[in-house]
C-alpha positions as CSV (number, residue, x, y, z in Angstrom):
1,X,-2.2,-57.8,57.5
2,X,-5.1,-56.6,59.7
3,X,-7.7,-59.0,60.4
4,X,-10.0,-56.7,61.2
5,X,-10.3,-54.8,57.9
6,X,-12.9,-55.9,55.3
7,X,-11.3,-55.8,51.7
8,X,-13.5,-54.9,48.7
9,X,-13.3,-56.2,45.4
10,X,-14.8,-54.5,42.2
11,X,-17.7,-55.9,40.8
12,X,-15.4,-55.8,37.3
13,X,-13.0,-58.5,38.8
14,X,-13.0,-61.8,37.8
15,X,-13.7,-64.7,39.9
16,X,-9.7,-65.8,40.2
17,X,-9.1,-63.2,42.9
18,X,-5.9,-62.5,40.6
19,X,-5.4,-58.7,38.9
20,X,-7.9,-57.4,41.2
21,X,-7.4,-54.4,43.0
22,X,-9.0,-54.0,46.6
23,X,-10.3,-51.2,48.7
24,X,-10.8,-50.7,52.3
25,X,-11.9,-48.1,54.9
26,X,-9.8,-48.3,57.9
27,X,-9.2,-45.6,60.6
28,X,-10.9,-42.7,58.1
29,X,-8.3,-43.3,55.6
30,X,-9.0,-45.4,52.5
31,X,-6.5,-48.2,51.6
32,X,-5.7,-49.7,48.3
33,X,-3.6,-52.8,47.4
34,X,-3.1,-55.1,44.1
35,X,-4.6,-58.8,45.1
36,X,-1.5,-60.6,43.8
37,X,1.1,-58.9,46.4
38,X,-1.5,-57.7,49.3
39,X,1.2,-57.3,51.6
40,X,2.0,-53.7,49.4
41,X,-0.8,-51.1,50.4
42,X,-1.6,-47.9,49.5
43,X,-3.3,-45.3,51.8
44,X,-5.1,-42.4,50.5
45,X,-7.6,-39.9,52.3
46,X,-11.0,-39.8,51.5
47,X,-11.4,-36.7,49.2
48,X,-8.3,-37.4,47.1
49,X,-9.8,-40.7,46.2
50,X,-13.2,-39.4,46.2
51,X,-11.2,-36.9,43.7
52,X,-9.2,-39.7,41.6
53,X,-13.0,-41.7,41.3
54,X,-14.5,-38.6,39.9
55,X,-11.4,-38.5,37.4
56,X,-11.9,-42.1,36.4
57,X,-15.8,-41.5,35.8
58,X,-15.2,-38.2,33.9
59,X,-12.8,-40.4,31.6
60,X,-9.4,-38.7,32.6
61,X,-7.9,-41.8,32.9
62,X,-8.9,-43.7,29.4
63,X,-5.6,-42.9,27.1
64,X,-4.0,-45.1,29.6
65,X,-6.4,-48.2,28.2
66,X,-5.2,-47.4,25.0
């Protein structure tokens, strides 16, 4: 891992640090990994997350919560 990148946690996560998925900017590309196996990261650009966000606010997501 990267010292130098600063992981965020959703508000939404509990206090365990366990289930939690984490973002991070680094080099212009957003990265994404699962807090129980941080070694595994996803990178993403910008606009397709920006894109994916918008999905997940527009509710495009929600039969997968069902």
């Amino acid at each position: 891992m990267n010292p130098e990148i600063t992981w965020q946690k959703s508000s939404f996560s509990g206090g365990g640090g366990e289930q939690c998925v984490e973002i991070a900017e680094h080099n212009g590309d957003i990265l994404m990994r699962e807090s129980d196996d941080p070694n595994a990261i996803t990178t993403t650009s910008r606009v397709k997350f920006a894109a994916f966000i918008a999905g997940v606010k527009a509710g495009e997501f929600d039969h997968f919560t069902n």
